[in-house]
MIDOSE-1310 file (N, C-alpha, C; in nm, 2 decimals, decimal comma, always signed):
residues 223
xxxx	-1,11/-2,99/+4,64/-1,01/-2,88/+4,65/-0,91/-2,88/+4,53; -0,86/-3,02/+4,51/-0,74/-3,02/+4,38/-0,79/-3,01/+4,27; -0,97/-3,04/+4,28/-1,03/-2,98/+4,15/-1,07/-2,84/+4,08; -1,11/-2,76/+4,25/-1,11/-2,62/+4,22/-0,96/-2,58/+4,16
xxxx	-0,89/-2,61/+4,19/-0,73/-2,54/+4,19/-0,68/-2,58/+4,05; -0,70/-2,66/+3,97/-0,71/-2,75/+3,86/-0,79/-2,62/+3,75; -0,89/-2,57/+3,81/-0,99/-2,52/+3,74/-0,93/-2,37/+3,73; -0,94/-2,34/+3,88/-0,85/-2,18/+3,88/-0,69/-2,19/+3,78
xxxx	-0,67/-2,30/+3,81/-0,51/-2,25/+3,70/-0,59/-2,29/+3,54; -0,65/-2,35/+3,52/-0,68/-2,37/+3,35/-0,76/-2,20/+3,32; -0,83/-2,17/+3,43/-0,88/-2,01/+3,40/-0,78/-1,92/+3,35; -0,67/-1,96/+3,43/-0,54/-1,84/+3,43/-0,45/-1,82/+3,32
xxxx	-0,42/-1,98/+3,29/-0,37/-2,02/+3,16/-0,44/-1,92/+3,01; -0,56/-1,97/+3,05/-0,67/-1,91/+2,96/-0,64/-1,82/+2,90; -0,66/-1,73/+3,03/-0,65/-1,57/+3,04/-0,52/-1,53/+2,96; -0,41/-1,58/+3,02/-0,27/-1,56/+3,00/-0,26/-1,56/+2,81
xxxx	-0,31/-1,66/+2,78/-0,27/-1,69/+2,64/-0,38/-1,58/+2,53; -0,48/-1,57/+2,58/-0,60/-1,47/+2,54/-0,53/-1,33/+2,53; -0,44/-1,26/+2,61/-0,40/-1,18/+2,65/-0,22/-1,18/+2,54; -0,21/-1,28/+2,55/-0,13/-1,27/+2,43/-0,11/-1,29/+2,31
xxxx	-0,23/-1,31/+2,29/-0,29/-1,36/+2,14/-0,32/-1,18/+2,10; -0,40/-1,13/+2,20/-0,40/-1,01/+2,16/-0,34/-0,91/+2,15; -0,21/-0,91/+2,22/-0,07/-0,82/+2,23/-0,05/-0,83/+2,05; -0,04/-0,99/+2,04/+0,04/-1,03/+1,91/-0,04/-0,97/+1,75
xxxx	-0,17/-0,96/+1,78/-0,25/-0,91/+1,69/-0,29/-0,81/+1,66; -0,24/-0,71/+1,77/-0,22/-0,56/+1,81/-0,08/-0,51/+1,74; +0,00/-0,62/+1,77/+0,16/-0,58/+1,68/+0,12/-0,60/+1,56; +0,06/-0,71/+1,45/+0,08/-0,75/+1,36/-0,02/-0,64/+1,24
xxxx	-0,03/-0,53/+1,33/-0,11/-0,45/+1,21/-0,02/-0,50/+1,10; -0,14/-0,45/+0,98/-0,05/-0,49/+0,83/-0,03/-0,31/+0,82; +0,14/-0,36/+0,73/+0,18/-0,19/+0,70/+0,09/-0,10/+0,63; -0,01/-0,19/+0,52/-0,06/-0,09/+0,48/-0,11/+0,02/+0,59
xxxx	-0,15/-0,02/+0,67/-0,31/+0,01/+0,77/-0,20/+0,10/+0,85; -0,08/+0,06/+0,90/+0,01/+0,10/+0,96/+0,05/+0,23/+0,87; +0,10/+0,26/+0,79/+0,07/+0,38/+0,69/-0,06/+0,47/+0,67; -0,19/+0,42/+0,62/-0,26/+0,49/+0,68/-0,35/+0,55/+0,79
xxxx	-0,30/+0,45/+0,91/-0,38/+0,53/+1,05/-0,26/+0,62/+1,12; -0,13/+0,59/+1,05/-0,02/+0,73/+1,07/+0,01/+0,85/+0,98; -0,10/+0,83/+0,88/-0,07/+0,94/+0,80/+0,06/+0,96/+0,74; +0,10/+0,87/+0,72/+0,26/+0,91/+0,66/+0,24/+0,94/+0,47
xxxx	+0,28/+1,03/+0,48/+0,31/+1,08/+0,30/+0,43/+1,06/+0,21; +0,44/+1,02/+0,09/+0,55/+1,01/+0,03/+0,61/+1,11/+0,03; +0,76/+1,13/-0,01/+0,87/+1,23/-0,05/+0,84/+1,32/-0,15; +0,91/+1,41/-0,14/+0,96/+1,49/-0,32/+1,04/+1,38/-0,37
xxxx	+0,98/+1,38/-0,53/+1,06/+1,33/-0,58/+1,20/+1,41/-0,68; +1,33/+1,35/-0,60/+1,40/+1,47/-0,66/+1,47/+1,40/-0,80; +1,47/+1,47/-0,83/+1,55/+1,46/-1,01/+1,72/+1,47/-1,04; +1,81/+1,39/-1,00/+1,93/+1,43/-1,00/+1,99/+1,36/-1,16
xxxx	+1,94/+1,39/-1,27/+1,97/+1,30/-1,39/+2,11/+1,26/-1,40; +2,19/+1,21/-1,40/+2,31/+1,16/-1,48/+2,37/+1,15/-1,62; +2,46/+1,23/-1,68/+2,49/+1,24/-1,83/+2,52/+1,11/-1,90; +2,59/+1,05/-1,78/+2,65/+0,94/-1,81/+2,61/+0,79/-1,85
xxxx	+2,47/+0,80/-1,80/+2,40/+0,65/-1,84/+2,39/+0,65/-1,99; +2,36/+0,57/-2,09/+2,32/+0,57/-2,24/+2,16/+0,60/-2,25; +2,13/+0,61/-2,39/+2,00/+0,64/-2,41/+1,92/+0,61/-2,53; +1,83/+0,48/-2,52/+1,78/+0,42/-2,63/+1,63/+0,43/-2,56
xxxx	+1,59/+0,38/-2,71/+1,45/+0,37/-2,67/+1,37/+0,27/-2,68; +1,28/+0,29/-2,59/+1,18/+0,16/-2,53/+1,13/+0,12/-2,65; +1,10/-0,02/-2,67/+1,06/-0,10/-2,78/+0,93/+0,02/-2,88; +0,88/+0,08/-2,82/+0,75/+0,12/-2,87/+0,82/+0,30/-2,92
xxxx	+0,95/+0,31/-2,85/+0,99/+0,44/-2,89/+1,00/+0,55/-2,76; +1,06/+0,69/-2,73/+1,12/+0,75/-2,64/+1,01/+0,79/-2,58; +1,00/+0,80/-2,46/+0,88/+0,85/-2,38/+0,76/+0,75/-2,38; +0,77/+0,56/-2,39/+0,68/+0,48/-2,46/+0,69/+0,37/-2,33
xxxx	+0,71/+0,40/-2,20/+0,74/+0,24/-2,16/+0,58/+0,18/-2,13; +0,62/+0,08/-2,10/+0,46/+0,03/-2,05/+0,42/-0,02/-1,92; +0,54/+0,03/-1,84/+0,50/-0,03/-1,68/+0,59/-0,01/-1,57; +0,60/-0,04/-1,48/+0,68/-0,05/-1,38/+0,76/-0,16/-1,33
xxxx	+0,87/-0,17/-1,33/+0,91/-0,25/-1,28/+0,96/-0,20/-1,07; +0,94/-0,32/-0,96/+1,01/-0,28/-0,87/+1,11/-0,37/-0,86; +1,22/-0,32/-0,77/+1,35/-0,39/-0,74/+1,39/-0,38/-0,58; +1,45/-0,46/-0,50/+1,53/-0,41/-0,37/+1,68/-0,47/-0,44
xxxx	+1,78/-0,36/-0,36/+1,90/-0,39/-0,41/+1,97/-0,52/-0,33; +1,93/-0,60/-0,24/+1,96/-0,74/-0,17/+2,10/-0,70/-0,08; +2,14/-0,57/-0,06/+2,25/-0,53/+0,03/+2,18/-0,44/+0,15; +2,22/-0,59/+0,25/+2,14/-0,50/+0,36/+2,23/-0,43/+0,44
xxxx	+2,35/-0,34/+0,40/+2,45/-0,25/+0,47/+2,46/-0,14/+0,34; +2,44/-0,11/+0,27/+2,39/+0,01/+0,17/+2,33/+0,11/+0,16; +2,34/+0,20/+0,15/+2,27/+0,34/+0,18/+2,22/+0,37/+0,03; +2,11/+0,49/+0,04/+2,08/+0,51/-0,07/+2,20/+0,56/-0,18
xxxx	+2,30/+0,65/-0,11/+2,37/+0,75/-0,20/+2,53/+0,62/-0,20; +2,55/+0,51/-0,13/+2,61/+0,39/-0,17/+2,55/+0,35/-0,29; +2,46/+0,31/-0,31/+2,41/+0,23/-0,46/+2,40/+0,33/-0,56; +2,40/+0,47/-0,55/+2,44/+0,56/-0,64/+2,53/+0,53/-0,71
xxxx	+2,62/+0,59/-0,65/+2,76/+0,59/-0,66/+2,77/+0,44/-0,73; +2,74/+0,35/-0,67/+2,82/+0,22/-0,68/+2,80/+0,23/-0,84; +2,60/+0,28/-0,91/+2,59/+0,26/-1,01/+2,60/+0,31/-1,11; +2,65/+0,42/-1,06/+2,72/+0,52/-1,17/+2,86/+0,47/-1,24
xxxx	+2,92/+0,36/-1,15/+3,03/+0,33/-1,13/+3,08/+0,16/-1,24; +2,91/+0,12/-1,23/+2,88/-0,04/-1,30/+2,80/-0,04/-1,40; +2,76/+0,06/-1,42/+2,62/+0,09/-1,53/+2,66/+0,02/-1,66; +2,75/+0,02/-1,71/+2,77/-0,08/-1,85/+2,72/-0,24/-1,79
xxxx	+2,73/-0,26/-1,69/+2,65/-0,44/-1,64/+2,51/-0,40/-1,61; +2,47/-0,30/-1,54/+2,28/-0,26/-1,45/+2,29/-0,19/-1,46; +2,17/-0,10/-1,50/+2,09/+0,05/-1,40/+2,02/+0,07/-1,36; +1,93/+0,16/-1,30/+1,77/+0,15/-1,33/+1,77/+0,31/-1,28
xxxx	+1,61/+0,34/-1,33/+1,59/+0,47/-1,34/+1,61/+0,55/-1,22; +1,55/+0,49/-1,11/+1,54/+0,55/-0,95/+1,60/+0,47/-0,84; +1,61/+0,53/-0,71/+1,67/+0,49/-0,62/+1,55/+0,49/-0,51; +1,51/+0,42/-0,40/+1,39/+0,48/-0,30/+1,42/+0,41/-0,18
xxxx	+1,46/+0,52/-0,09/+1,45/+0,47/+0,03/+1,34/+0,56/+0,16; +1,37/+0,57/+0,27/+1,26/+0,63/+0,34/+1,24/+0,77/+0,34; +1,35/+0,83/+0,31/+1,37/+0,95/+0,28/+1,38/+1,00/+0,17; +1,38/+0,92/+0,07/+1,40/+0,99/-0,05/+1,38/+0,95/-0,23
xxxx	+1,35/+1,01/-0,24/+1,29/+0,94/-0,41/+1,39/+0,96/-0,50; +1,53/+0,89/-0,52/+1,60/+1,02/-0,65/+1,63/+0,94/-0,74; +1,57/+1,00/-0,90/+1,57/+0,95/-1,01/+1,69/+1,01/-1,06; +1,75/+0,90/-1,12/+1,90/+0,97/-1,16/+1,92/+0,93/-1,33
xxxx	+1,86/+0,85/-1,35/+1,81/+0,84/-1,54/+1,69/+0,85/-1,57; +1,67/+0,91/-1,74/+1,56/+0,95/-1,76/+1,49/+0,83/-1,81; +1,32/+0,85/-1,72/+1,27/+0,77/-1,77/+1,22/+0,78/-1,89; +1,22/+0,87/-1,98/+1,20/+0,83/-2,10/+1,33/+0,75/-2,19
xxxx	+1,39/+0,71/-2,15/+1,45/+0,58/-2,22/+1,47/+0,47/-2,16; +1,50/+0,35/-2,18/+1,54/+0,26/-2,12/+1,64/+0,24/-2,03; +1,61/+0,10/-1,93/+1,76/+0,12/-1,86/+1,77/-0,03/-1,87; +1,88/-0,10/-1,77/+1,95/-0,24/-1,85/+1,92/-0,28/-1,66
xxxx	+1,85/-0,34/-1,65/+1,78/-0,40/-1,48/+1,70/-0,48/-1,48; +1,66/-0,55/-1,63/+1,59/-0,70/-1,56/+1,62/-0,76/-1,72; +1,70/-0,73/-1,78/+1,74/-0,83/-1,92/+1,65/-0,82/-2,06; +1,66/-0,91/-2,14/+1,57/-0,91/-2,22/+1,51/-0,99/-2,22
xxxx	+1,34/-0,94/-2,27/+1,28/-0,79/-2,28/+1,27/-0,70/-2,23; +1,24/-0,73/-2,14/+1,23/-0,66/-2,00/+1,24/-0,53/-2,00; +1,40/-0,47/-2,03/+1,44/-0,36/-2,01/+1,35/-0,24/-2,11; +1,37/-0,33/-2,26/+1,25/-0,25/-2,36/+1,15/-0,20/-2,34
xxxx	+1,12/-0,22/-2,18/+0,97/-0,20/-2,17/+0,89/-0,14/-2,05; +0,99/-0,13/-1,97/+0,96/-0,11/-1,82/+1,10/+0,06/-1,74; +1,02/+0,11/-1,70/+1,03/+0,19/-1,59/+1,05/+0,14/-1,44; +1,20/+0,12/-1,45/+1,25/+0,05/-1,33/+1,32/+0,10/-1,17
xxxx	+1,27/+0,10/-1,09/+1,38/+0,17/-0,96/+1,41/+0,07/-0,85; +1,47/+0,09/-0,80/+1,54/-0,01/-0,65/+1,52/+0,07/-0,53; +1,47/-0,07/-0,43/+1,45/+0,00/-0,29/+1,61/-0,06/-0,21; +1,64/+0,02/-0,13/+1,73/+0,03/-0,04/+1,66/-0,02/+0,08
xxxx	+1,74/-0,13/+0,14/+1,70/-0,19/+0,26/+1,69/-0,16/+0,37; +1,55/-0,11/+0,42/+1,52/-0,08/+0,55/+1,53/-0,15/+0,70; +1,56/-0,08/+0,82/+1,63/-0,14/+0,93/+1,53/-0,09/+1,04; +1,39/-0,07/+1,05/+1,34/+0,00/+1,13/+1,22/-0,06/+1,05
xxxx	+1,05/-0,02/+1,17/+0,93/-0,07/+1,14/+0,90/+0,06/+1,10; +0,95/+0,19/+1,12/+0,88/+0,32/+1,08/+0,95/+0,34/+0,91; +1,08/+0,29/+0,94/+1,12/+0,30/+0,74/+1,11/+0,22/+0,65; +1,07/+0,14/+0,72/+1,01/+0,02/+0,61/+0,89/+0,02/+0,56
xxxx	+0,79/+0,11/+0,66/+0,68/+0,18/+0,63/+0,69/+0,28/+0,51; +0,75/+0,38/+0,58/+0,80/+0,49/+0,47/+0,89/+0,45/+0,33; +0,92/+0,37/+0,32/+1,00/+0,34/+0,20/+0,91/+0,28/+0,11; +0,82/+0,18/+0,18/+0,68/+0,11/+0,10/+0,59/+0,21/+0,06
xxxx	+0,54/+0,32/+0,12/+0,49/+0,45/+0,09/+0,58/+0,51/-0,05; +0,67/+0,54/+0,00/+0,71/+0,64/-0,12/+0,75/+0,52/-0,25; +0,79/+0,40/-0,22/+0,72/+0,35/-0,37/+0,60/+0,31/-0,42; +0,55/+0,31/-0,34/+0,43/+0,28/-0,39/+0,33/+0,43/-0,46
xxxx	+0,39/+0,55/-0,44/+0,37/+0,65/-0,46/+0,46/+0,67/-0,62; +0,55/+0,64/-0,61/+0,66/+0,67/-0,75/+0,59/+0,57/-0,87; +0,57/+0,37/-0,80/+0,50/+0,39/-0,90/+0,35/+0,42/-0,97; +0,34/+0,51/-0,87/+0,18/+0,51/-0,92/+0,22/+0,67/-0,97
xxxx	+0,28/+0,75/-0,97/+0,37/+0,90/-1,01/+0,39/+0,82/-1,18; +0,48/+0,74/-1,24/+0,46/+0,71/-1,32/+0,39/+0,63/-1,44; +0,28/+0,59/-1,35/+0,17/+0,55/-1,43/+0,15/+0,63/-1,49; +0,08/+0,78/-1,42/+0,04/+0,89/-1,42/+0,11/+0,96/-1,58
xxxx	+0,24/+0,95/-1,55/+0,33/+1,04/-1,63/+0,28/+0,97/-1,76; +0,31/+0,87/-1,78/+0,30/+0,83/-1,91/+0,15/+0,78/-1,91; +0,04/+0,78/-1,89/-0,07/+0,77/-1,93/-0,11/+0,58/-1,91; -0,08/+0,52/-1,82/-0,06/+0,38/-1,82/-0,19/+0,32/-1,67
xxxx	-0,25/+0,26/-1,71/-0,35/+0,21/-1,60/-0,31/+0,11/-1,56; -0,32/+0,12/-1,38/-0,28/+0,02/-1,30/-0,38/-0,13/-1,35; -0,23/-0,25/-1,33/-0,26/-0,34/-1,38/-0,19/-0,44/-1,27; -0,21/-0,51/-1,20/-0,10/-0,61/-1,14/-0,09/-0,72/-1,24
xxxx	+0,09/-0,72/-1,26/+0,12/-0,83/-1,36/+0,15/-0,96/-1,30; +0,11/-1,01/-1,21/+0,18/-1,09/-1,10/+0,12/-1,23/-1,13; +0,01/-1,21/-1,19/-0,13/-1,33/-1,21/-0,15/-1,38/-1,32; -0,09/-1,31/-1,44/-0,11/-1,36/-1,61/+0,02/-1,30/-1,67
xxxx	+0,11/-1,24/-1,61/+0,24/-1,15/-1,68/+0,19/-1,00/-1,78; +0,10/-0,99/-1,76/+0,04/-0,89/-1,83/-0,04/-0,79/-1,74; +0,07/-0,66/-1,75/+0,02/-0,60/-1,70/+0,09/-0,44/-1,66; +0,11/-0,36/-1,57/+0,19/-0,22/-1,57/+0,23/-0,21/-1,46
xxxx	+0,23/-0,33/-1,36/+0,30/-0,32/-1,21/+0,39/-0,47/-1,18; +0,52/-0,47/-1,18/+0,57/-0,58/-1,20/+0,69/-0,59/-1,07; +0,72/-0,67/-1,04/+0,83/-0,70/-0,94/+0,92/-0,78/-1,04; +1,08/-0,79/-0,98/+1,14/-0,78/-1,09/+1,15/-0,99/-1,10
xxxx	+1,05/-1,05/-0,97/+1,00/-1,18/-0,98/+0,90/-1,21/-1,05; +0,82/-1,12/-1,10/+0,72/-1,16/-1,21/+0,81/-1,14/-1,34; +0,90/-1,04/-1,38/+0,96/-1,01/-1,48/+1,01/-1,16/-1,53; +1,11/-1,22/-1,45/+1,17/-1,34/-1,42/+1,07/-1,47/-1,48
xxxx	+0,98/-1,46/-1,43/+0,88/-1,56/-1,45/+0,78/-1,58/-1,56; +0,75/-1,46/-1,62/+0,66/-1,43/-1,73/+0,74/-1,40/-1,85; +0,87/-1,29/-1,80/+0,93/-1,27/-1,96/+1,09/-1,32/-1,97; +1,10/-1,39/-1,87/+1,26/-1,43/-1,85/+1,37/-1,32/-1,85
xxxx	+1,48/-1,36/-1,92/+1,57/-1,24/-1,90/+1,68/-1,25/-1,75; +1,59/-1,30/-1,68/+1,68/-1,30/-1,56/+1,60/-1,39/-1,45; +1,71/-1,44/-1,33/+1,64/-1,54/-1,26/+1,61/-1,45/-1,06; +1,60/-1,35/-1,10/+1,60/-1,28/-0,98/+1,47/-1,26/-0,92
xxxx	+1,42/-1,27/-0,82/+1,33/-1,29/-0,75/+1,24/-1,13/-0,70; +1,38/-1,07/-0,65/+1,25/-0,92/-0,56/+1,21/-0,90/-0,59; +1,12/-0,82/-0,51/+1,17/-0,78/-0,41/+1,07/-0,83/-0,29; +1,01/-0,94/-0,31/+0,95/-1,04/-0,28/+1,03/-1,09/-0,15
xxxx	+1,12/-1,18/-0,12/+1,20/-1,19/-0,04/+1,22/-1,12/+0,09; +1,26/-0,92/+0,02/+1,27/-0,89/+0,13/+1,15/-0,84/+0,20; +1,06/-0,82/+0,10/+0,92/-0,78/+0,17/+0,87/-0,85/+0,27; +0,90/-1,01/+0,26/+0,86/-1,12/+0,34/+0,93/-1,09/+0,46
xxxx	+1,10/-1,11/+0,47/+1,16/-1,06/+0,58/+1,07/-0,93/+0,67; +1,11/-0,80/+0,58/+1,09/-0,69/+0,67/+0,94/-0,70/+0,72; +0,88/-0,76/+0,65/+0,67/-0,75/+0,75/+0,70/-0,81/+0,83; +0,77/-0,90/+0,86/+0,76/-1,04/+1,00/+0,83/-1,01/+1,04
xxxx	+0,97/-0,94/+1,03/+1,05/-0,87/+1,12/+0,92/-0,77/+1,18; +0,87/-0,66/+1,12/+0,88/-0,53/+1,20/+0,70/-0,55/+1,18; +0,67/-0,60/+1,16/+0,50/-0,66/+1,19/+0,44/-0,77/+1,19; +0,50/-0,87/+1,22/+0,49/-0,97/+1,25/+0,40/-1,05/+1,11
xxxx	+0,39/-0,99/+1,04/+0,34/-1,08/+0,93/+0,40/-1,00/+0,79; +0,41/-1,15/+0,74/+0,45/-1,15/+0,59/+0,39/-1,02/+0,49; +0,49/-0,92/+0,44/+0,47/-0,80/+0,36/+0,44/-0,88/+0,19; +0,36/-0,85/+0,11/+0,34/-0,89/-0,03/+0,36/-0,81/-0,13
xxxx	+0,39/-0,82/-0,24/+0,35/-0,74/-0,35/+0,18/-0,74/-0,40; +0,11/-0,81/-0,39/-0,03/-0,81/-0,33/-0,10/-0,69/-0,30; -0,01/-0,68/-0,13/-0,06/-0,57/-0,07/+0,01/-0,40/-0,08; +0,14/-0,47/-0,16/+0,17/-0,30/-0,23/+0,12/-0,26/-0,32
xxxx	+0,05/-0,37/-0,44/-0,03/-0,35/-0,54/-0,13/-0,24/-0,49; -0,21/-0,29/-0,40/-0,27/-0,20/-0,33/-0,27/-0,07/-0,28; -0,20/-0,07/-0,25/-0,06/+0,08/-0,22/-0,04/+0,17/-0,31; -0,02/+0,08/-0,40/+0,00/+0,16/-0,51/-0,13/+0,19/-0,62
xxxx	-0,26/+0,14/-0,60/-0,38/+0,20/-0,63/-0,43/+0,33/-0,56; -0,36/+0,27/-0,39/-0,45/+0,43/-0,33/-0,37/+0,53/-0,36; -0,25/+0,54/-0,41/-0,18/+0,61/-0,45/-0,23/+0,72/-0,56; -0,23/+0,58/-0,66/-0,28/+0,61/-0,79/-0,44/+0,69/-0,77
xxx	-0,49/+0,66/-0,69/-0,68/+0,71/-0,69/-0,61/+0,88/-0,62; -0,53/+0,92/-0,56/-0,56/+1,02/-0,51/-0,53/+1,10/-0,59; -0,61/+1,22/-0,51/-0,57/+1,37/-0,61/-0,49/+1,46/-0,60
């Protein structure tokens, strides 16, 4: 009898853990997948230029950069139209060309010149924007979407084929932790960090630049 009962609870156990193995693996869709079995689509991208930033040109000359850089701004209480402001406000220390949160794409310097957001070289060479920190598993989604649409929007513009720089430093899609690593200039990491946070917060597993790279091919392939 204390054998059957022995047996019936190691069944139940079983069951119990089986059943939550699968809850857990049901949550942890990856965002990509999570983006496309919801169909969610990037933003307009709006154009609010600024008079105010400076305007030089990229090593190779105006309308010449050679890639993308991504950024998160590391303030997780900041709104998109807060880091505006803020950087209209600091631009002789940083800028960068775009802003991107779940709602909204807005370029507020032109990408055909340079901007001062990951040092030198860096800056000479790259088309740079910042993500605003998402608080939700639906805008963290959408925020990953629409950059991963912007940079694959500027590949486009300037004639530049998708490259992940992450593996040899050479390349047209860069996080501003490969910039760090391959061309120096600066010792900053994103947006690496928060990617990691927000997937395992709001999907249980670790978000990559990897798998935005990715993102930002299907991007790039569409018509």
């Amino acid at each position: 009898m204390k054998r059957q009962l022995k047996i019936v609870l190691l069944v139940m156990i079983s069951c119990v853990m089986l059943l939550m193995m699968m809850s857990f693996n049901a949550q942890a869709t990856s965002v990509n997948r999570y983006i496309i079995a919801r169909h969610l689509s990037p933003v307009k991208i709006s154009t609010q230029i600024w008079r105010g930033f400076p305007r030089y040109k990229y090593r190779h000359g105006k309308g010449k950069p050679e890639g993308v850089v991504v950024h998160e701004t590391g303030n997780p209480h900041s709104t998109i139209f807060d880091e505006i402001a803020y950087m209209k406000k600091n631009y002789r220390n940083a800028f960068v060309h775009t802003f991107v949160d779940s709602s909204h794409i807005i370029n507020i310097a032109s990408t055909n010149y340079l901007c001062w957001g990951v040092g030198y070289p860096g800056n000479a060479r790259f088309v740079q924007f910042e993500q605003v920190e998402m608080h939700s598993k639906a805008s963290f989604a959408h925020e990953v979407e629409n950059a991963a649409y912007y940079t694959a929007y500027i590949l486009r513009k300037y004639h530049l084929k998708p490259n992940d720089a992450a593996y040899d430093g050479k390349g047209t899609v860069w996080s501003h932790n490969a910039v760090a690593k391959y061309l120096g200039g600066s010792d900053h990491t994103d947006p690496v960090g928060y990617y990691k946070r927000a997937g395992r917060k709001y999907f249980h597993k670790a978000y990559t630049m990897s798998q935005f790279y990715k993102l930002v091919l299907r991007n790039y392939r569409r018509k």
